[in-house]
C-alpha positions in Angstrom: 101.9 119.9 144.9 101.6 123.7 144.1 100.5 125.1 141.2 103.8 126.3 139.6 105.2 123.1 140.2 102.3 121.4 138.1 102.9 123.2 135.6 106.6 122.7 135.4 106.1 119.1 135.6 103.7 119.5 132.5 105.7 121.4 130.7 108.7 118.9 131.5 106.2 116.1 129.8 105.4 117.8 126.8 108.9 118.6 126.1 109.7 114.8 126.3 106.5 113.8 124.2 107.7 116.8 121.4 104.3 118.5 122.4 104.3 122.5 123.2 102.0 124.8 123.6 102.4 128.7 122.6 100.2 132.0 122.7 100.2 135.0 120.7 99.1 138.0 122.2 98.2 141.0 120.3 96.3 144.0 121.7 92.9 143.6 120.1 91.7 140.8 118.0 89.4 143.7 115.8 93.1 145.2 114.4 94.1 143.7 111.5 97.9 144.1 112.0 97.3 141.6 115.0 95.3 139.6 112.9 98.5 139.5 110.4 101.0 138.1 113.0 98.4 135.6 113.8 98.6 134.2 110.1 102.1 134.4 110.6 102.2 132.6 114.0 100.0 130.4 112.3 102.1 129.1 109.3 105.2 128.9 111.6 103.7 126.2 113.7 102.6 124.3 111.1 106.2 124.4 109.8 108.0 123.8 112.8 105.6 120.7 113.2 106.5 119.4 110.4 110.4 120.1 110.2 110.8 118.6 113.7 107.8 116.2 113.9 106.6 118.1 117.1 102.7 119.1 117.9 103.0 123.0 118.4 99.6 123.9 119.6 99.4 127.9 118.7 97.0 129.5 121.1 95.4 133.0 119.9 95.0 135.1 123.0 94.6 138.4 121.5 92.3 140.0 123.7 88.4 141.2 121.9 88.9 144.4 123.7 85.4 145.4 122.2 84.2 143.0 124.7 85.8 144.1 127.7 89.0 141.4 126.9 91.9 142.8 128.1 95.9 141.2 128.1 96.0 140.6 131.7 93.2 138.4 131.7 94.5 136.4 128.7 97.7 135.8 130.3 96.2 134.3 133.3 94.0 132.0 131.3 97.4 130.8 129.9 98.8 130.1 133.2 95.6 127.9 133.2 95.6 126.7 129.9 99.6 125.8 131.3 101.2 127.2 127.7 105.2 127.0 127.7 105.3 130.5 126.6 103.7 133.3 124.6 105.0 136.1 122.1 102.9 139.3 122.8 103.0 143.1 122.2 102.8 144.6 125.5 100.1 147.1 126.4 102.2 149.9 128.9 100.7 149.2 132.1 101.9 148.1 135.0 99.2 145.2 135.5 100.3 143.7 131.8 104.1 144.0 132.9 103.7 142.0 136.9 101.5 139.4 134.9 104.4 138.9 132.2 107.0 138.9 135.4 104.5 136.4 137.3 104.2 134.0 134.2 108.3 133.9 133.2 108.9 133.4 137.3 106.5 130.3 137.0 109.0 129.1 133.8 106.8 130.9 130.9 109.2 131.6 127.9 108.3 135.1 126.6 108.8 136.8 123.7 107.9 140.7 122.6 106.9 141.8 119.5 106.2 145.4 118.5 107.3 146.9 121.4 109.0 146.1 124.8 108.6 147.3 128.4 111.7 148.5 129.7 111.0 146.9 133.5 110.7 143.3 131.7 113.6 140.8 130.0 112.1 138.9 128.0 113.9 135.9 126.1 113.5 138.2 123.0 111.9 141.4 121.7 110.9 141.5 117.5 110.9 145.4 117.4 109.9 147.4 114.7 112.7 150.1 113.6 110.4 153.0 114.7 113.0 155.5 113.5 113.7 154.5 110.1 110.0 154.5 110.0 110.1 158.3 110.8 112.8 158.3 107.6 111.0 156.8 105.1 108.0 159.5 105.7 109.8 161.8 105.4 111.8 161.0 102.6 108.6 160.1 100.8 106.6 163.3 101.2 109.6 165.6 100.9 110.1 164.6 96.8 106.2 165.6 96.7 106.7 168.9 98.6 107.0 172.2 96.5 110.7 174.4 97.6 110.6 175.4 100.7 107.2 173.7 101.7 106.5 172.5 104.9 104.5 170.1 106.6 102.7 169.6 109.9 103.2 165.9 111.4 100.0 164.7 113.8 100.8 162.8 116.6 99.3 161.7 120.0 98.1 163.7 122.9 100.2 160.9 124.9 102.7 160.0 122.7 104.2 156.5 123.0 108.3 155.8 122.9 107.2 154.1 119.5 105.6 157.6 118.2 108.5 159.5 119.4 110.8 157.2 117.5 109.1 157.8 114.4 109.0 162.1 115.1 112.7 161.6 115.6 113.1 160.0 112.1 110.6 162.7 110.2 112.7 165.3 112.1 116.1 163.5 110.7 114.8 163.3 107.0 113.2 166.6 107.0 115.3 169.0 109.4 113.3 171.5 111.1 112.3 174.3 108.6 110.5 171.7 106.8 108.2 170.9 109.9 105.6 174.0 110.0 104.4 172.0 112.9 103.6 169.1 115.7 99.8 168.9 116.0 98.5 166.2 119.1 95.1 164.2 118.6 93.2 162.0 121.0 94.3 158.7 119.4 90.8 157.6 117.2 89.5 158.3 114.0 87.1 161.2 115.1 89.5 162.8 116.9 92.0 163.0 114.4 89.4 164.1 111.6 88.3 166.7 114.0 92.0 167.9 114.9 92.9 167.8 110.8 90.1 170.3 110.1 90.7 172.8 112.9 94.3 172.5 111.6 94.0 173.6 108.2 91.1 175.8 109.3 93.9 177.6 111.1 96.5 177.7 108.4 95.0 181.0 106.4 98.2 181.5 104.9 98.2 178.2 103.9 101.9 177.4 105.4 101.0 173.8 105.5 101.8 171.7 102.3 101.4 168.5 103.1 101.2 166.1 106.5 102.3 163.2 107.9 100.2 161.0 110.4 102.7 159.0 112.6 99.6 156.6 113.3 96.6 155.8 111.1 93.7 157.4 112.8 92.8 159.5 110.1 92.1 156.3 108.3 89.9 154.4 110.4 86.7 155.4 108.7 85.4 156.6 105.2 87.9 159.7 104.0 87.1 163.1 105.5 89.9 164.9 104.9 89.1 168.6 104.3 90.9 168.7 100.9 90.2 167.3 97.4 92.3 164.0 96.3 95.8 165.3 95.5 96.0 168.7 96.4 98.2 168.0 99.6 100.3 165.2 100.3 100.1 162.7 102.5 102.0 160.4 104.2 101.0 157.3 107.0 102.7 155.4 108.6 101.7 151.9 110.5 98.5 151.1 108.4 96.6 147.7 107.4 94.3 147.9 104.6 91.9 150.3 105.7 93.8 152.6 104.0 93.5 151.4 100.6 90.4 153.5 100.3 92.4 156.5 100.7 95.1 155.4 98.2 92.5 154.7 95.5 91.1 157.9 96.0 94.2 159.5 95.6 94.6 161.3 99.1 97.5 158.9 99.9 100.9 159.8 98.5 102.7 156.6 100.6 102.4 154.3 103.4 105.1 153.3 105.7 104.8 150.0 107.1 105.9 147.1 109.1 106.4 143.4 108.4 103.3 142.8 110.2 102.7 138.9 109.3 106.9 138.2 109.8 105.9 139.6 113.8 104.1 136.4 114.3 105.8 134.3 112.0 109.5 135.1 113.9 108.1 134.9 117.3 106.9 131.2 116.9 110.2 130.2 114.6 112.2 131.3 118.0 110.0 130.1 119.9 109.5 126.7 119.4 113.7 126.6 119.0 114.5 127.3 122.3 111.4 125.1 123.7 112.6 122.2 121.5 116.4 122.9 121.0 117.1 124.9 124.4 118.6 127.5 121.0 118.4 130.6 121.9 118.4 133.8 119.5 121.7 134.9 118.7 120.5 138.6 119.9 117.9 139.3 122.4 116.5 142.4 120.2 115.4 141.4 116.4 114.7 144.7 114.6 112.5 144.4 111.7 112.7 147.4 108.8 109.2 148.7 107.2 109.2 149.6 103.9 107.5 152.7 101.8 104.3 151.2 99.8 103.4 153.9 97.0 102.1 153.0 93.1 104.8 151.2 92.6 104.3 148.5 94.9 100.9 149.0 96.2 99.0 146.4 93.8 101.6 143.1 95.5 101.3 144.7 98.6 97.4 144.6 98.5 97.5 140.9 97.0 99.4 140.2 100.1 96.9 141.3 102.5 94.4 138.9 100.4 96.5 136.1 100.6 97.0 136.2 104.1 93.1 136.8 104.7 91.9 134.2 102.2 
């Protein structure tokens, strides 16, 4: 009997016994956001398990890319570890998308979250409104900017759909005589520092009143931004709580973020509903909205990143 058959015949079983097994797949185990949707993953199986008196084994498959892990080799070890199917935020490669096609062809149920590959249909995608992302920056550093300042926006040197999403949104909040400019980074903390300061070193006139980092590099590592607390404002967006350093020091006028923990938490919820109820989703593309975090809600949203890592 071949392989793939195997494992339909054991997947057949554990639906019959009320046993499944699922993966989540993040993109590095060291990223907190990943480690987020794991919580969330996390707490859904336990509740699905007890609403249907099922055993949903979660599997976390986030590759340690530290250690030379990467997400090709963790879906393989799934088709091993025969899972019914996995929710995972696909690194844009062609490897990771023929080893997603190779495990839904041997009867995998998949699920995205994050981001989607367009050359893959997966049961589902849980995407982040990248967009309205883009919005909320811009709305929030534009009530900080004096009249007729403008800001530069840093970016990547390869720019992801995701990161063009957000430009798109800054672009729509701000228009374009807000924007003094677009200034790509090599995406890493060192690189960014490194681009900020030849930046600014640039602007004599001082034409730039503020910035907007459509990723968090900057904010990887202790603050070394070449300004004092509050003399320019700043806005993030997509950050965990390595950034509360640079909110407590007052460089950080907001943070833009997604539901990171509700990634994981989703995924299993529709996962285990179409393994155990044959339901599936009543749209193939759940968009979640992130929401601005300033003073006024930055003490709750720093309990909640306690809670989750307690």
């Amino acid at each position: 009997m071949g392989a793939a058959l195997l494992q339909f015949a054991s997947a057949q079983n554990r639906e019959v016994l009320g046993e499944y097994k699922i993966a989540i797949i993040g993109r590095d185990q060291e990223d907190t956001i990943y480690q987020a949707a794991h919580l969330g993953a996390k707490d859904a199986a336990l509740e699905m398990s007890k609403k249907y008196a099922i055993d949903v084994e979660l599997l976390i498959a986030t590759p340690e890319a530290s250690q030379g892990g990467s997400q090709p080799t963790s879906l393989a070890e799934l088709f091993v570890d025969e899972a019914d199917g996995f929710i995972i935020s696909p690194g844009a490669s062609d490897v990771v998308a023929s080893s997603i096609n190779f495990a839904m062809q041997q009867g995998q149920e998949v699920i995205f979250f994050e981001s989607k590959l367009e050359e893959v249909e997966p049961m589902a995608a849980i995407l982040a409104d990248e967009k309205q992302a883009g919005r909320l920056a811009g709305k929030a550093i534009l009530k900080r900017l004096p009249t007729q300042g403008r800001v530069a926006i840093l970016t990547s040197t390869s720019p992801t759909p995701q990161l063009k999403e957000r430009l798109d949104g800054v672009r729509a909040a701000l228009g374009y005589r807000r924007i003094e400019k677009v200034i790509p980074t090599e995406p890493n903390y060192h690189a960014a520092i490194k681009t900020i300061r030849e930046a600014e070193e640039a602007d004599r006139n001082d034409h730039i009143k503020g910035w907007i980092f459509l990723e968090d590099w900057p904010l990887l590592g202790m603050p070394a931004l070449p300004w004092k607390p509050g003399r320019l404002p700043v806005v993030a967006i997509q950050s965990s709580p390595s950034a509360f350093i640079y909110t407590d020091k007052g460089y950080l006028e907001a943070l833009v973020v997604h539901p990171y923990y509700e990634w994981g938490y989703t995924g299993v919820v529709t996962m285990v509903e179409k393994l155990h109820n044959d339901k599936a989703p009543e749209t193939s593309t759940i968009l979640t909205q992130p929401k601005v975090i300033d003073w006024r809600n930055l003490k709750d949203y720093r309990e909640q990143w306690q809670t989750w890592f307690k």
